[in-house]
N, C-alpha and C positions, 0 to 999 in steps of 0.2 A: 504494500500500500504506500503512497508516494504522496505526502500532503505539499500541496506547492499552492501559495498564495501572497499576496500583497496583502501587510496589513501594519496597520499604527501599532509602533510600540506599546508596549505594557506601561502605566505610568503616563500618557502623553497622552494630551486629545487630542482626535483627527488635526483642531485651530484653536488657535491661541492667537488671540490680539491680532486678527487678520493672516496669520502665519498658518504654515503647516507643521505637522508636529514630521520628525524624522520617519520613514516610513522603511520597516522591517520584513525584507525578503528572507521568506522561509523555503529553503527549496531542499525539500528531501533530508531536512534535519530531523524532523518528529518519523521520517516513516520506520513504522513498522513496532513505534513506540507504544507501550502499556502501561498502566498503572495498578497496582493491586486493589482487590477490591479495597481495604480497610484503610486506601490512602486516599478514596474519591473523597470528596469535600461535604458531599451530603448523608453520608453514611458516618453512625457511629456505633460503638461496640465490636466486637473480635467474634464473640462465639453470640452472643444475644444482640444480633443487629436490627437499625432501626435507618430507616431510610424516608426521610419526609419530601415532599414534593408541595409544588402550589406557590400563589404570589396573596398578594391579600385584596386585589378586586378582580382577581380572575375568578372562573368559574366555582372554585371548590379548590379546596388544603387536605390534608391525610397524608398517610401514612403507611408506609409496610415494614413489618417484623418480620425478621426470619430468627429462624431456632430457638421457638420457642418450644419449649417440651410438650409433648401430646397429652392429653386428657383433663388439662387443665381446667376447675370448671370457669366458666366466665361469662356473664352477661353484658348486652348491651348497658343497661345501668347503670352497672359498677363502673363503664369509663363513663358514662354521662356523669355521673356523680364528679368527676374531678375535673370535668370539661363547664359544670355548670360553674365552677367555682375560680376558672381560669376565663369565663365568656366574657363582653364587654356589657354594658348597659346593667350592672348587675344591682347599682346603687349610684348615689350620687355624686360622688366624686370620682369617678372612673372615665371613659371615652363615652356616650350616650349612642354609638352606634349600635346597633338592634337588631342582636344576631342569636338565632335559639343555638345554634351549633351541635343540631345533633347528629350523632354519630350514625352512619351506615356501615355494615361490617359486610363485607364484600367475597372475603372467602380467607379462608384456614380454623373460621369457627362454626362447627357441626350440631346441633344439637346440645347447645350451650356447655358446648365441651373442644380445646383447639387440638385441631388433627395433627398438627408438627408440622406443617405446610406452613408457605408465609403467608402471615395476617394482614390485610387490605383492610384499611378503615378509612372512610372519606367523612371528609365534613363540607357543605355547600355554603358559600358566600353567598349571603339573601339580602344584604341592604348596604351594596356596592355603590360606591357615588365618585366616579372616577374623576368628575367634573370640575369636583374640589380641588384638584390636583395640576390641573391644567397649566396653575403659571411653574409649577417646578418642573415643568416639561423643559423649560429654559434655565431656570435657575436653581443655586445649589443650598440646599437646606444646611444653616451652620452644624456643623458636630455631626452632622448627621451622616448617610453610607451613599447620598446622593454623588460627589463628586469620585469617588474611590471605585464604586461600580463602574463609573463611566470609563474612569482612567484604566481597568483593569481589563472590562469587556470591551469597550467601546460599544455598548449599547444597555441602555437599562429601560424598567419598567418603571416608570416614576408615580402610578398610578398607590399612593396609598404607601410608598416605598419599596413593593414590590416584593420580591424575597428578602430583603431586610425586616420587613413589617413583623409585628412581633405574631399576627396572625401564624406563622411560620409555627410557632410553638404549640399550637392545635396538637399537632403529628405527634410532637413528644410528651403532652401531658396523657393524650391516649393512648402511648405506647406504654409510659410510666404506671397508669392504673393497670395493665396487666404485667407491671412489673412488680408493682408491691401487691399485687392477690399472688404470685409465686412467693416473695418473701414472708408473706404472712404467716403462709400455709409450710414455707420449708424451714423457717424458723422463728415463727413471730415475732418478726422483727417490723420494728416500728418508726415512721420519722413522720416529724414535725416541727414544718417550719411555721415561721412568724416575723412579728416585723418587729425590732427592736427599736427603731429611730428613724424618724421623717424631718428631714433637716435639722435644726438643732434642737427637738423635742426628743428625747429619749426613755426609755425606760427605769426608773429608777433600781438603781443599787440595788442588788438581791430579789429580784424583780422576777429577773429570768431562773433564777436556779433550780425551779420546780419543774420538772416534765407537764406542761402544759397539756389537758386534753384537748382534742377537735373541736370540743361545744365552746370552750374557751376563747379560740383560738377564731372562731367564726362566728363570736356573739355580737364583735363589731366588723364593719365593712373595711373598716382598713387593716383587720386581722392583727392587731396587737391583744395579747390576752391579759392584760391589764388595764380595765376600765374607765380608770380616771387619766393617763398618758393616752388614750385611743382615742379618745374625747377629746383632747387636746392637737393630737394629731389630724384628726375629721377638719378641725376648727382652718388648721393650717393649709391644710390641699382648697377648703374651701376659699380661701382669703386669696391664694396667689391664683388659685384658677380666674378670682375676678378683676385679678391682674394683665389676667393672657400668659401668666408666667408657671413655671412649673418648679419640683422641688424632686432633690433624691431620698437616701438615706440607706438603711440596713435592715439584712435580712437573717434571722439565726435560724439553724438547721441543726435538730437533736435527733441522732439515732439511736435507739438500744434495741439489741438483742441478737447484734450482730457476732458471732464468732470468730475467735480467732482465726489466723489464716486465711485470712482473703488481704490478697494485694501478690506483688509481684516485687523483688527486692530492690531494683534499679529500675530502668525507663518507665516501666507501667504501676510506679508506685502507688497504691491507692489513693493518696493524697493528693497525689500530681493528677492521677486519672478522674477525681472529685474537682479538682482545682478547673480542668480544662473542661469538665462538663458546666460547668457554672458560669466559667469566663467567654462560655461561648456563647451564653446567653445574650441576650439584645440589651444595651443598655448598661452591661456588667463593669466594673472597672477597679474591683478586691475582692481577695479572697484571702482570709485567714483561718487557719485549724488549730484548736487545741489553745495554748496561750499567744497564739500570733505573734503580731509585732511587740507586743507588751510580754513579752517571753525577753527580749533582747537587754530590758531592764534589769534581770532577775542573773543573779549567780548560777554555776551548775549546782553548788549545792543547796541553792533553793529553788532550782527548776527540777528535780529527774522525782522522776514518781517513783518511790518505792513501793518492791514485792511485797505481796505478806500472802500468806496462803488462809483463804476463808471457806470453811466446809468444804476443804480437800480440793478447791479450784484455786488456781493463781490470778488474784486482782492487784491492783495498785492501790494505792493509802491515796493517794491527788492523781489526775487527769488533765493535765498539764499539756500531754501528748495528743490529747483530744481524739483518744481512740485507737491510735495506729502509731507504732515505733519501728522502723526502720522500711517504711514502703509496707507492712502490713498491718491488719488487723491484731488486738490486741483481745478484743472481747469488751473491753471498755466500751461505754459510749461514744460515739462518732461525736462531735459536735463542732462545726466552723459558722463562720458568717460569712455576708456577701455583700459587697457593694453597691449599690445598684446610683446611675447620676442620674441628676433631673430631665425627665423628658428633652430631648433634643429639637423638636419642635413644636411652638412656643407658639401663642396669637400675637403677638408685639413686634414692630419692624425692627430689622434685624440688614446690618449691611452686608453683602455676598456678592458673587459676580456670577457673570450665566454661564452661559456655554460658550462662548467667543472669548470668557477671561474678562471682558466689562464690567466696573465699577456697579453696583445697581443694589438695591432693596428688596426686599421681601417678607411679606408678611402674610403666615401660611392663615390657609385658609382651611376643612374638613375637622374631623372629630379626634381629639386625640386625650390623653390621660394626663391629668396635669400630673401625676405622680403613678408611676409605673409599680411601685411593691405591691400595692395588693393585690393586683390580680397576677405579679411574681411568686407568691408565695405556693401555688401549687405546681407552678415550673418549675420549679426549684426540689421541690419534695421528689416531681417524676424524674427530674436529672442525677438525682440522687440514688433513687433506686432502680434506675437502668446500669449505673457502674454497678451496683454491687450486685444487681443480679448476672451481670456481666463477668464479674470476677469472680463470681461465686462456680459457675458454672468452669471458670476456664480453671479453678482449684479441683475441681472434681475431676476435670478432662486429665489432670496430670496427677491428682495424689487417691482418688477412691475407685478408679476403674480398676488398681492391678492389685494383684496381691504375690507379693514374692516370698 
């Protein structure tokens, strides 16, 4: 196979400032060129893959699972359950666009049980308004993936942001509900996220140290499970929304009941492999596990968790480690945070240049979140438990199949 074309470098647009950008003859360098599967860019996972597809005002978003194990039971509800809680319009400080998003299961689930075949789930875009979009057809949204798409394809869907749009995340929160009904069921293990901090509002001191239930944790809209901070946080999305302005903040993620031995000791360290599942998020920009950056404070001998053996199993006295010591699972609880910035586009003019590289304004127009965590807080949970059912599966692949 012989790819031979004319095309704008990577990086460059076709014109800049009436100019052309340097134009890159490919003749016969790529042929014959492959990439493995688990290096495509839309694919993630090694042995439990998850492969999402869709723009966010095209027709319909979903998703395909392969390898996932056979007889699993699973209904459509149990992913609508985490899809209702990821949807837009769901309350009043979120996007107000007005989408049921539910789920079609298309094939690899039989008789509310999955055959081991890959799992096709779609979801339909119902209240698409591409219209609103129309002047960043020319110009470049600050912060945003407007100008990087173009430099990298030389063509993008500017409709909604396209594959940037966090719509994108449909595929993974309904991949991740059939990820955590696997962990549930293989070792009741459990995670819950929540928000700890919406711009300089936070959770107060000891706040967080309780494993937090569900009902808690969705008693308010902006999913803080502390009462009198979530009310304060509401206060805040609502004030800069009527700014046209938006806000970021944090996201904590507690697992237990996860087992030791899961991770990988170098590249696919579970940490690193939790790290890169989160920072791939939309919007994402930290990630800390265990005592983070406030670790760097602290001495080794008042950072290392010591052993002690309790009812004949090995735990730590602190979790400091936040789960996992050296790329693996410890059996401790998981727990990190995540960073998430203020919405990137904003109702207030804003200076940018278009697509010629011109000086020019912009002041978006369509439906957007002035603060993106609350409806992150279940993306986060599914990103969560697609590594570890990932890693769990690739400990089995190499330590319980053989017996010597």
């Amino acid at each position: 196979m012989m790819l031979c074309y004319d095309a704008p470098i990577r990086g460059r647009l076709p014109r800049i400032g009436g100019r052309r950008g340097p134009i890159c003859r490919l003749r016969g360098r790529l042929a014959g060129a492959t990439l493995p599967r688990d290096a495509m860019p839309n694919i993630f996972g090694k042995l439990f893959t998850v492969t999402t597809w869709g723009e966010s005002h095209g027709p319909a978003v979903g998703v395909v699972i392969d390898g996932c194990p056979p007889r699993l039971p699973i209904e459509a509800a149990e992913i609508q359950a985490d899809l209702d809680r990821r949807r837009p319009g769901q309350s009043a400080i979120v996007t107000p666009r007005k989408e049921e998003d539910r789920v079609e299961i298309l094939a690899g689930i039989f008789e509310g049980r999955t055959t081991g075949h890959p799992i096709s789930l779609l979801v339909r875009n119902t209240d698409a308004r591409p219209g609103a979009y129309d002047e960043m057809k020319e110009k470049f949204r600050p912060s945003h993936a407007d100008y990087t798409y173009q430099a990298k394809y030389g063509v993008r869907d500017h409709r909604g942001g396209g594959r940037s749009s966090a719509r994108e995340t449909i595929g993974r929160v309904a991949a991740g509900a059939i990820a955590k009904k696997i962990l549930s069921l293989a070792g009741s293990v459990e995670i819950r996220a929540f928000v700890t901090r919406i711009h300089d509002i936070a959770l107060p001191a000891g706040a967080a140290d309780r494993f937090p239930t569900l009902e808690e944790v969705e008693a308010s809209p902006v999913r803080c499970p502390h009462p009198e901070t979530a009310a304060a946080m509401v206060r805040r999305i609502e004030e800069v929304r009527g700014e046209g302005d938006s806000v970021g903040g944090l996201i904590r993620c507690r697992i237990r009941g996860v087992p030791p031995g899961l991770g990988e000791p170098v590249f696919d360290r579970l940490e690193a492999d939790l790290a890169k599942a989160m920072l791939s998020l939309p919007a994402t920009k930290g990630f800390e596990i265990g005592s983070g950056f406030g670790g760097t404070l602290l001495r080794g001998s008042e950072h290392n968790d010591a052993f002690e053996s309790r009812e004949g199993t090995v735990h730590t006295t602190t979790n400091r480690s936040g789960g996992i010591q050296g790329g693996i699972s410890n059996g401790e609880e998981i727990h990190f945070n995540v960073a998430f910035k203020p919405t990137a586009t904003i109702l207030r003019p804003q200076r940018t240049v278009d697509v010629a590289g011109r000086p020019t304004e912009l002041a978006a127009r369509g439906r957007h979140d002035p603060c993106v965590l609350p409806r992150a807080v279940p993306i986060v949970e599914a990103m969560a438990a697609l590594v570890l059912v990932d890693h769990w599966m690739r400990n089995a692949a190499q330590n319980a199949d053989f017996r010597f």
